[in-house]
N, C-alpha and C positions, 0 to 999 in steps of 0.2 A: 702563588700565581693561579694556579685551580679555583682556589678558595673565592680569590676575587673574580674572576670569571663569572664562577657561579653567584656571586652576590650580583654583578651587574647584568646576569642575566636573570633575577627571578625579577626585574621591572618589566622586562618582556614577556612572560608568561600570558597568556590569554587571559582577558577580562573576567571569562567566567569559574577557571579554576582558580583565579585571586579573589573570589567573592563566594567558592564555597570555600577557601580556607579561610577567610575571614569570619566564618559560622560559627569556627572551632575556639576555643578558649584555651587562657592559658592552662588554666587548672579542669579538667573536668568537670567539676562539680559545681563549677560555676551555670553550669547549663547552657543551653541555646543561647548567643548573641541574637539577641531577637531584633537591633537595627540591623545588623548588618544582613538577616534573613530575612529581611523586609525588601531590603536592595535587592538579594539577590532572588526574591520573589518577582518582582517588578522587572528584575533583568529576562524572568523566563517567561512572564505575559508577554514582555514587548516584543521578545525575541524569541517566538516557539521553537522555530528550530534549529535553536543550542538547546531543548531539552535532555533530545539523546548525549549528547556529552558531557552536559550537566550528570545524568543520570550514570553515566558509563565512570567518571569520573569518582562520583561519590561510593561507585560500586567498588573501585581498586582501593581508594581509602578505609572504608568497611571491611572489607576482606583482609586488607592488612592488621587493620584494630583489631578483626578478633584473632588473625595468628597468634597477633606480640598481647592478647590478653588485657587490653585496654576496651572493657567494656563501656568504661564512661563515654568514650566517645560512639562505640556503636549505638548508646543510646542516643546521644547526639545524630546523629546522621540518620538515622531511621526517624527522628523526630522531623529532620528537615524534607527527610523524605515526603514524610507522609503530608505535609502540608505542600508541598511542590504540587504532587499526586492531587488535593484538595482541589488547589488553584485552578489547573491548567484541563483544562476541557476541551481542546481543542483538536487538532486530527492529531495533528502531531505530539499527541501524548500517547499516541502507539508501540512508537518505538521508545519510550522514556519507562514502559510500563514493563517491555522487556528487561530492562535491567534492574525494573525495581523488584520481578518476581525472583531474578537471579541472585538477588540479596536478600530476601526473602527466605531463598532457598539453602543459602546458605549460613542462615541463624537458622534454621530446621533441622540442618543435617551436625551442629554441634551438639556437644554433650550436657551446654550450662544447660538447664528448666527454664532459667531466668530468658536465655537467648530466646528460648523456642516458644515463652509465652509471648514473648515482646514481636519475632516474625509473624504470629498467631493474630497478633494482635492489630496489626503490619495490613495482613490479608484479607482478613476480617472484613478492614474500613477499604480495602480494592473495591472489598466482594460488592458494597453496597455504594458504587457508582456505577450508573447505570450509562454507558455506554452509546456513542451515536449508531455507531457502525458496528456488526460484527464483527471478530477476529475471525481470520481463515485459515491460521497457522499453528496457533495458543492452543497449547496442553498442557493438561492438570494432573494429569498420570503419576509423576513424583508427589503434586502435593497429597491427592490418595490415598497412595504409601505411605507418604509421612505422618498425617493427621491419623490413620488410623492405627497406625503402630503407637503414638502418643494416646489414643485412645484406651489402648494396652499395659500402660504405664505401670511397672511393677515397683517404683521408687521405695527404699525401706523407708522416707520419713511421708508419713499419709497427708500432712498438707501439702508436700509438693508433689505427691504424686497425684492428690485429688487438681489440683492446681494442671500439674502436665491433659491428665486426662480434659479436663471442662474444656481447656485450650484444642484440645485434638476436636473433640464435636462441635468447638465453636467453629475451626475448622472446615470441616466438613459440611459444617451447615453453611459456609461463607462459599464453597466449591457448589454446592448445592442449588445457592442462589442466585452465581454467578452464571451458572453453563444450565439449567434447565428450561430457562426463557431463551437460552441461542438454538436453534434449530442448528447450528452450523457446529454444536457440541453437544451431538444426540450420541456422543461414543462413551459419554458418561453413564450409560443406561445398558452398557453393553456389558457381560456376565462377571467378567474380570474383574472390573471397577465395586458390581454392587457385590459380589461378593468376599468384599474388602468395608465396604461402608454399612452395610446390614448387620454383618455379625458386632461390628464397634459398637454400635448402637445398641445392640440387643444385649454385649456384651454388660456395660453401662447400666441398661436398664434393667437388668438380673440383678447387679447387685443391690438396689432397692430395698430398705426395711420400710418406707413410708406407706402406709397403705392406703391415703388419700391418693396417690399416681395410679393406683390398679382399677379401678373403677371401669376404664374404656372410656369414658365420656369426656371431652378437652376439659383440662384443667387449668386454672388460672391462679397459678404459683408466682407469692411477691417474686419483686426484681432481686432480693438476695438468696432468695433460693434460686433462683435460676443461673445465678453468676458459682453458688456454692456446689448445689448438689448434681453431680454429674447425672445421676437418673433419670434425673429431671427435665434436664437440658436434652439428653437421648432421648425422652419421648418427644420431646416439641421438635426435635430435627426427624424423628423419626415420622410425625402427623406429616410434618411439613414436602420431606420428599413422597410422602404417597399422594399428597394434595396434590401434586404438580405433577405424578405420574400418568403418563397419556395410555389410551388403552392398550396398545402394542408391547407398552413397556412393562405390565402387570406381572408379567409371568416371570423376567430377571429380577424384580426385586422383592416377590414371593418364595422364588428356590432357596436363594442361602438363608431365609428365616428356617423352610421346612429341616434344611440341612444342620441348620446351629441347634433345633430344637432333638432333630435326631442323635445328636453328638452331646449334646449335654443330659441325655434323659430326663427330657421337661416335659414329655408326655403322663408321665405316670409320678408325682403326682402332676396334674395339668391346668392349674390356677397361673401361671404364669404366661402359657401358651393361650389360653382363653380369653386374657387379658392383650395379650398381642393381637390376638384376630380381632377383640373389639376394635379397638386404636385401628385397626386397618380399614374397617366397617364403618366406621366412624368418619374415616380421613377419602377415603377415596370419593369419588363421583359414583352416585346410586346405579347409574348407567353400566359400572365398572363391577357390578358386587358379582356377578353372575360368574364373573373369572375367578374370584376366590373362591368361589364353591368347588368349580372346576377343578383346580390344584388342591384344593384338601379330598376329594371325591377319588384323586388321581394318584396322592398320596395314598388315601386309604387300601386301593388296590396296591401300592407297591410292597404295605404291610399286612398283606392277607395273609401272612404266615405266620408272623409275628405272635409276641406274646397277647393272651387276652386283653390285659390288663393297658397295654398300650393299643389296641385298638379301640378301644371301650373310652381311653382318654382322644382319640382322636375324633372319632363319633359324638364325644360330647362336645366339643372345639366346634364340631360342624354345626351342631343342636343350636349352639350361642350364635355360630353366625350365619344360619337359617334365619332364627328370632328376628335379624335385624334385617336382614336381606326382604323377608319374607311383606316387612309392612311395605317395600315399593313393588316394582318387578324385575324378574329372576330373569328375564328374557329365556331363551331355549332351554335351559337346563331343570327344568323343573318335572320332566320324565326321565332323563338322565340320574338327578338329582335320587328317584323311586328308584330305579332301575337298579342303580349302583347299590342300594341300601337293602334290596330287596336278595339282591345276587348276594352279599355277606351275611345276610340275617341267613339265609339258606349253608352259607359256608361255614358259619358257628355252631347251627345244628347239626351239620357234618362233622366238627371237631368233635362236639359234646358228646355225640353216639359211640365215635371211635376210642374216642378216651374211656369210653364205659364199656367198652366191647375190650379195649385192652389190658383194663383191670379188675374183671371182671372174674380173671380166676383167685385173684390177692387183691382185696378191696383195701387200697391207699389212703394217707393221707393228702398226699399230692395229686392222687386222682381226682379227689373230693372239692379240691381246693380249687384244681383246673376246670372242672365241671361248674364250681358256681360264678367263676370267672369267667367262662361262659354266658353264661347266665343273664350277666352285669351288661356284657357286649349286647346283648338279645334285648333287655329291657333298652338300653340307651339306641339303642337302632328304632327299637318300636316309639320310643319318646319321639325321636326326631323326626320320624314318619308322621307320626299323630299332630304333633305340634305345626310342620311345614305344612301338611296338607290341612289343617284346621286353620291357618292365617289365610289360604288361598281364597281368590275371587269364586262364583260358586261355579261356573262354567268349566273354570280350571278343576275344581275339585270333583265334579261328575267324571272327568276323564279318568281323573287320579281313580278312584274308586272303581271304574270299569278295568283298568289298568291290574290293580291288586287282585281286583277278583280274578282275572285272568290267568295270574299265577297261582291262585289256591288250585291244590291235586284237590280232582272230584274222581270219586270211582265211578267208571264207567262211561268217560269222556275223557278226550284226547284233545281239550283246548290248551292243560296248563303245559304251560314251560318243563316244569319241574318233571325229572326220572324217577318215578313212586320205585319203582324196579330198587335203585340203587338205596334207597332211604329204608325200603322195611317198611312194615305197618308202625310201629313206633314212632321211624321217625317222617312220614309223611303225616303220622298225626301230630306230629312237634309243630312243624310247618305250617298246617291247615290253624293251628291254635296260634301263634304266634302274626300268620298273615289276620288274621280276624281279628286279632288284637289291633294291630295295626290300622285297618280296615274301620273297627269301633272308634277307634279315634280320630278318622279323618270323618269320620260320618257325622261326630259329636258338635253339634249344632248347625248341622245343615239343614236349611230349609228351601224347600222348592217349591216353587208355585204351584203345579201340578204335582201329584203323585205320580205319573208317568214319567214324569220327568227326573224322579228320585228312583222309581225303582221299573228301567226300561224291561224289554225280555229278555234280555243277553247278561243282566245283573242280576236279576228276582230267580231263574230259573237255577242257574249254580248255589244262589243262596239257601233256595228250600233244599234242596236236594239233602246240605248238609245240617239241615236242620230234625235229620231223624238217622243219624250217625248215632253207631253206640255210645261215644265218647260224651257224658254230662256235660262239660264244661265247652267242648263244641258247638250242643246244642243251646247251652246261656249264652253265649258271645254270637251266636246266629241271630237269636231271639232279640238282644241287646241293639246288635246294628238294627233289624228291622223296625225296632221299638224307636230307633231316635230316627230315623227315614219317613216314618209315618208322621210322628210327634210332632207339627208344623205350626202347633201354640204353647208351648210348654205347659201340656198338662202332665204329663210324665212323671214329674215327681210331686205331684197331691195325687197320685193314685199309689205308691209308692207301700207295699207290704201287702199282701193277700190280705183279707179283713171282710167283715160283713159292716158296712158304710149304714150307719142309722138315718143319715140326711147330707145326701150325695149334692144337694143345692147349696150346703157351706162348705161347699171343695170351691165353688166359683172356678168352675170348669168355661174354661174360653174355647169357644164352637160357632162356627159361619155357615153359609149356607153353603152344601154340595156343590161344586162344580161339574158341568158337564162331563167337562173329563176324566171327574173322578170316578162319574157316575159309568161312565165308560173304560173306565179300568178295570172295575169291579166285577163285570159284566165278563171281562173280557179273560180275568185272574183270580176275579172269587172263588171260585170253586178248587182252582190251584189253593190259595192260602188256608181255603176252610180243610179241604185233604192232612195238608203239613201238621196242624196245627193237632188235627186229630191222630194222626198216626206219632206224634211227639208226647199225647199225651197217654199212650200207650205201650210205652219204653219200660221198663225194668227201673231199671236205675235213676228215674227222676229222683229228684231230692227238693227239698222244700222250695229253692231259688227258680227252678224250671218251672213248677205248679204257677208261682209269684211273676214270673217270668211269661206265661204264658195267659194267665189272667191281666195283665199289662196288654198284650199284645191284642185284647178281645175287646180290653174297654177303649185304647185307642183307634180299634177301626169301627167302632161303635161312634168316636167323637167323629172323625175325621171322614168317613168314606161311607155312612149307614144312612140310605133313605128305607122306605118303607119295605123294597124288595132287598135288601140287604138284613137287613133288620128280621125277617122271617128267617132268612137264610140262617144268620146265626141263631136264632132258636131254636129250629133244628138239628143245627150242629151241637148246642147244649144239650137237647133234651137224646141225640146219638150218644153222645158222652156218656150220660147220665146211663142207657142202657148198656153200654159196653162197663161199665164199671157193675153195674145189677147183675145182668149175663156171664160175665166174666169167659168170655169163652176162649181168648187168651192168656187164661190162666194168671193173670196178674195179683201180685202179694195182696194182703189187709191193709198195709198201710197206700200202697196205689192206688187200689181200690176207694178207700177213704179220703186220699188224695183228691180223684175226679171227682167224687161227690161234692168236696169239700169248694173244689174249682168250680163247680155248677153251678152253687149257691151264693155263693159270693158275685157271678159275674151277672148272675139272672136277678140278683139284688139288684147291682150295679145298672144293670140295663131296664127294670121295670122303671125305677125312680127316672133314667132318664128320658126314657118315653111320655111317660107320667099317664099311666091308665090305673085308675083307680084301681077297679077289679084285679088286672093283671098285679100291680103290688099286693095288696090282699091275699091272694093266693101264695105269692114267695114269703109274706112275711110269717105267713100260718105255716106253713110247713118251715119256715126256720126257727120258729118259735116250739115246734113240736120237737125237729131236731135237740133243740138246746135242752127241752126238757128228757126229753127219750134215748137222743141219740147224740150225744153232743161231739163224738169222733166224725162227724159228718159236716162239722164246719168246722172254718179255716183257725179259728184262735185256740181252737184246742186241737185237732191232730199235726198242726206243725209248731205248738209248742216243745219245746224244750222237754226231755224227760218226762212224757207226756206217757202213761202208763196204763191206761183206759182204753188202747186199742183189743178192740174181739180178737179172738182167734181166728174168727171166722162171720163174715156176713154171710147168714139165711137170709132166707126170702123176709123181703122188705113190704111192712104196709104202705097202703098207699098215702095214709097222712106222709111216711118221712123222703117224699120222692114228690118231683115235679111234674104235676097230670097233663100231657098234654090238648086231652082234650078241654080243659079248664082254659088254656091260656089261649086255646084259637077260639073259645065261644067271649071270653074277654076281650081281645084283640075287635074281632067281630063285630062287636058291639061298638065299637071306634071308627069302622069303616077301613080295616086293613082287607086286605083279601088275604086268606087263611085257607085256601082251595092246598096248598104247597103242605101246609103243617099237616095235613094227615097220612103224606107218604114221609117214611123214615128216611134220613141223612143215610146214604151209604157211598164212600169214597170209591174210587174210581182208582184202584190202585195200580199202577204201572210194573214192568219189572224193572223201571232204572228208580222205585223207590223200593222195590228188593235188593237191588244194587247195592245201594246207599244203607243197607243195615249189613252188610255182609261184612266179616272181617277180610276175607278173603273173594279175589274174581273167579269164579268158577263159571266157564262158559257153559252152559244146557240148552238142548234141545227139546221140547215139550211139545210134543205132535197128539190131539186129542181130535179125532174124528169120532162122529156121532151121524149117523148115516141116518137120514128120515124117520127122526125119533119120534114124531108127531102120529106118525100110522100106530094101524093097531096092531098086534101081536100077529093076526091072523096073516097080514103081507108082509111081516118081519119074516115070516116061517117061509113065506111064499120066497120070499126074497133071498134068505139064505141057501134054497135048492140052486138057483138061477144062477151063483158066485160062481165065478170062472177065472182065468190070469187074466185073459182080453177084458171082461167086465172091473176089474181092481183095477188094470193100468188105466181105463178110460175114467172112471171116478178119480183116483189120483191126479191126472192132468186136468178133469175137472177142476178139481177143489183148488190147485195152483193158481189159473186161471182166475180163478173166481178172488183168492186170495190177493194176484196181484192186483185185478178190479179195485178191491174193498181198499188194500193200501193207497192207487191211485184217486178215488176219490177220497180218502179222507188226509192228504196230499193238497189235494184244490181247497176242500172244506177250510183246512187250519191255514192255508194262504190268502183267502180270504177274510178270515179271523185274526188273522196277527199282521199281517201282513200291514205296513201305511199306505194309508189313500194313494199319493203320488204313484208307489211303484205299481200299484194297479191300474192307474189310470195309466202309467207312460205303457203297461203291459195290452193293453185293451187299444190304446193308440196305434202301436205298432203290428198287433195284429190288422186292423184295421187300414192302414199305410199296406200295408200287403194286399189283401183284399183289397185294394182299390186300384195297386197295380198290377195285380191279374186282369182287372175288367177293362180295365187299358188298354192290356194287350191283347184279349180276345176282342173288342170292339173294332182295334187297329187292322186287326187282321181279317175282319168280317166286314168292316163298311171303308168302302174307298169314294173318295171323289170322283163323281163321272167325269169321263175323258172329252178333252177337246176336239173339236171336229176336224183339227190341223197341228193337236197338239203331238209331241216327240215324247217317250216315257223316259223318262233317265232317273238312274240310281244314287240317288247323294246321302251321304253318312248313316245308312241302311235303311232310308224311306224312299218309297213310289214318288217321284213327282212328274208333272206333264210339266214340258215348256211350251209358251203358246208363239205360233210363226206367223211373221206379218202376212199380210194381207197380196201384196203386190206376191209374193213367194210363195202363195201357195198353188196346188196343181189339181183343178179341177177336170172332171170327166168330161168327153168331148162332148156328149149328151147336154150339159147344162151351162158351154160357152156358145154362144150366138150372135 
């Protein structure tokens, strides 16, 4: 009786679960009835809403197949799914979608592969219907978890685990596509999620042998690599969600890279992480790069204690994506960018010293190791420095370079950052070399319109300074920036090696006409460079490269900044040279000695030819021909060769053949129409004590008090004068000479303010004294000339001026005398 019951009631069943079991076959394997899923397609157009119990319906059937392990039919019913899903676009496939992700969710959470690629497969074709309306309730939070633990797939047979894996990303990239277009599923982006989808991805694309993927730049991989090799597929999901990352979101789905990279030690070696930050560089919006700077800049601080070796690879990560960064703009970070790079290059020299100070009593092999590991960090800091600031616009790059110099320790100024105190002379000279390294490379193809513009006073004044520093290789890297600052046509390298030039006209030397304001710089700074140039080449320690180095430095401000009063100048400065080398009166070796000579002839070569006065070359080429035959330690191809064994022991007094006569070259000159009044007084620098500073290993404060009291008289009121000494006579000369002292400092205070000072600030200076002076006169005139008063007027006080009010006429009160 049951039995019939239930047979005469399954004709009552509802229309729509008698048209999905009519889907189903007898046998499985027979596949979809595809009349009968035709009908019941046509039942859920006409009728939307039996979707949801279409859907709710087919979900209890599914969930049963797969308890009782009747996969044929889950294939079946996910088949029917998906094409219902296809069909029905309408609202009410809302609620039909719920229940299709809850079967969905449930072939995800079984154990077959088969189930989880076929849900995978399921979601996939959701992801890529594009929806009318937002959802306001839908969350993907399990599928997340799920795709990315499939991600994870540790299967002992490698087709089906490569199989579970490619499923898990296809996955995620189907979560990806669906919720980053919904504003209303911005919780996808939240820490949780991406650091669950970043490491999958990343996971994936570590295991990569293909070396066509590494490259950084998109790749276009056939369609069965993309279906095969998981790697693959992880980088195109991985371009894809950085493409669609907004800028807020930047920073959640940069941490779990930094974090996967820190946990797997992919910094050192760091061809895999360099390859990541491309692909990021690559994928995001140019607008967006400045943020990945930020997070590896912010990383790099968090491993400032860290081994060398892994900052060094972090630093070079940064280097690659500067490179790329660096061709658009960086927006704000691009002092930050120095700043951050300049604060560790300082902190590496701090390691480097301590590690040599700590092994210093048992010299290591792990001391050694850690030191040049060091080393590695210091060059890739200065790489990245050189590189970002040589791609920069040139505005930007004049900051950068006033920026560096700023931190270079100068003795005897308290501009830099840096605590010389706590570094040692050692290591503020580590510092001062390594910043100029730096500094040389952001300079290396700068050109400026103006030379004022390349080398301001708050640049040029710290640079010479350290340009007669004991240290050699200080003063080549001094030499070096200024040589490429000046160098505004590339003639730099055809002047290239000390040399005596036989025809300076097949250099095809590129030279324009002077500018004003160069000619105004020179004026303003010449005598500063020619000073440098000469007390540099008065050093001990020069070695061939400084000579080489400083002969560059002479012919390019010959090309670039020398009219006719310039041009004397340095004649001067050579034929000083030339007698500081003769004189010797600081004691300077045979080979220095020979050295400036050597420099003399070479650049007064150099500079007759370019002048082009007959006479004047005449005379250098005879004394360098006398040289070659006489003397040949006196030019440049032989005392700075190699093993060069011909040096004297000792320069005697020199003929005049092997020396440059000055009065030879101003009656030459002369004869051209130079004025030559200047070349009969001798070149003598102006030496300062902040250029005794500047050679000093050590700051030693002194006092130097040298009073000379009316040296001008004759002996006869010297005598007179020393009776007349008293305490009241020395204290009144002492506060004299004060007095007078602070005079001489105040005016030459005004002097150099008007000298360096810019037009603007003087004129706004001379404005506003005069704005004063004008209302002084204001107020004395106010208070001196008033308005005569009215013959009826009232005096009253308004806002602290005199005024009269004047009173009608009928109201006023005349004496009795003049009414009648």
């Amino acid at each position: 009786m049951p039995a019939g019951v239930c047979g005469c009631c399954g004709a009552l069943r509802p229309r729509y679960k008698r048209l999905v079991d009519n889907i189903f076959p007898e046998d499985p394997k027979d596949g979809l009835v595809k009349a009968d899923m035709e009908k019941l397609t046509f039942y859920a157009v006409s009728a939307p809403e039996k979707l949801d119990r279409i859907g709710t319906y087919l979900s209890e059937r599914l969930s049963r197949d797969v308890v009782r392990h009747r996969y044929g039919y889950v294939f079946i019913a996910m088949e029917a799914l998906d094409q219902l899903l296809m069909a029905c676009h309408s609202q009410s496939i809302k609620p039909f979608v719920e229940s299709f992700l809850q079967m969905v969710a449930k072939l995800l959470e079984s154990g077959e592969p088969e189930l989880q690629v076929l849900g995978t497969n399921s979601f996939v074709k959701f992801a890529n219907i594009e929806e009318d309306t937002p959802s306001y309730h839908r969350r993907y939070d399990f599928f997340v978890s799920r795709f990315s633990a499939m991600c994870h797939s540790c299967h002992d047979n490698l087709e089906t685990r490569t199989k579970i894996r490619v499923a898990g990303i296809r996955g995620i990239q189907g979560v990806v596509r669906k919720t980053v277009n919904d504003e209303l599923q911005a919780i996808i982006w939240e820490p949780q999620h991406m650091h669950k989808i970043v490491p999958s991805l990343l996971f994936n694309m570590q295991g990569s042998e293909d070396g066509d993927s590494r490259n950084g730049a998109p790749s276009s991989p056939t369609n069965g690599d993309k279906e095969e090799n998981p790697a693959t597929l992880a980088e195109n999901c991985f371009r894809e969600l950085l493409g669609r990352a907004a800028y807020g979101n930047m920073n959640n789905a940069l941490k779990p890279l930094l974090v996967h990279l820190d946990s797997h030690g992919l910094w050192d070696p760091n061809e895999f992480s360099i390859n990541c930050f491309k692909i990021i560089m690559y994928s995001i919006q140019a607008q967006h790069s400045h943020r990945v700077i930020q997070q590896i800049l912010g990383h790099l601080d968090y491993h400032r204690k860290s081994s060398p070796r892994l900052r060094a690879g972090i630093v070079q990560v940064l280097l690659e994506t500067v490179a790329i960064a660096a061709k658009g703009s960086v927006g704000p970070t691009v002092l930050e960018v120095f700043n951050t790079l300049l604060k560790h290059l300082r902190m590496s020299v701090d390691f480097e010293l301590s590690d040599r100070r700590s092994s210093s009593g048992s010299a290591t092999v792990n001391a050694n190791s850690k030191e040049s590991d060091e080393r590695i960090v210091q060059n890739a800091i200065i790489q990245t420095i050189g590189f970002f600031g040589s791609n920069l616009p040139d505005y930007q790059r004049a900051e950068i370079m006033m920026f560096i110099m700023g931190k270079v320790p100068v003795v005897g100024t308290s501009s830099h950052i840096l605590d010389t105190n706590q570094l040692g002379d050692h290591g503020t000279q580590r510092i001062q070399v390594m910043l100029l390294r730096s500094l040389l490379m952001v300079t290396s193809g700068y050109k400026a319109k103006t030379i004022n513009a390349a080398l301001p006073a708050l640049f040029l004044d710290p640079l010479l300074s350290l340009s007669v520093m004991d240290d050699s290789e200080l003063r080549q890297l001094v030499l070096e920036i200024l040589n490429n600052l000046v160098d505004r046509h590339d003639n730099r390298a055809k002047l290239r090696g000390i040399r005596i030039i036989p025809d300076v006209s097949a250099l095809k030397i590129k030279r324009e006409k002077i500018p004003r304001q160069d000619v105004s710089f020179m004026k303003k700074h010449g005598q500063q460079l020619y000073k440098h140039i000469y007390l540099g080449c008065k050093i001990e320690d020069n070695v061939e490269k400084n000579f080489e180095l400083l002969y560059t430095t002479l012919a390019l401000i010959t090309i670039e900044l020398a009219n006719e009063e310039v041009i004397i100048d340095l004649i001067r400065l050579a034929i000083a040279l030339q007698d500081m080398a003769i004189l010797n009166e600081d004691s300077l070796s045979t080979f220095n000695r020979c050295g400036v000579m050597a420099l003399v002839a070479a650049y007064l070569n150099f500079l007759s030819q370019m002048i082009s006065i007959p006479a004047f070359c005449q005379h250098v080429s005879k004394v360098i021909e006398t040289r070659h035959a006489d003397a040949p330690y006196f030019l440049p191809e032989n005392i700075f060769r190699e093993k060069y064994s011909n040096i004297p022991r000792a320069v005697e007094k020199l003929e005049k053949d092997f020396i440059f006569l000055p009065n030879v070259i101003a009656e030459s000159l002369g004869g051209s129409g130079y004025s030559v009044d200047r070349l009969s007084v001798p070149y003598v620098p102006q030496v300062t004590d902040d250029d005794n500073l500047s050679r000093r290993k050590s700051i030693v404060d002194t006092v130097s008090i040298q009073v000379d009291l009316l040296s001008g008289q004759s002996q006869q009121d010297k005598t007179k004068l020393a009776e007349e000494i008293t305490f009241e006579a020395l204290k009144k000369a002492i506060d004299a000479t004060g007095l007078e002292e602070q005079e001489k400092e105040r005016r030459r205070q005004v002097i150099e303010k008007f000298q360096k000072a810019p037009f603007e600030e003087i004129a706004a200076n001379c404005e506003s004294k005069s704005n004063m002076l004008h209302e002084k006169l204001a107020q004395i005139l106010d208070l001196t000339i008033r308005p005569p008063p009215s013959p009826s007027g009232a005096l009253s006080i308004t806002a602290g001026h005199n005024q009269y009010q004047s009173v009608p006429v009928y109201e006023m009160k005349f004496p009795d005398l003049c009414v009648y």
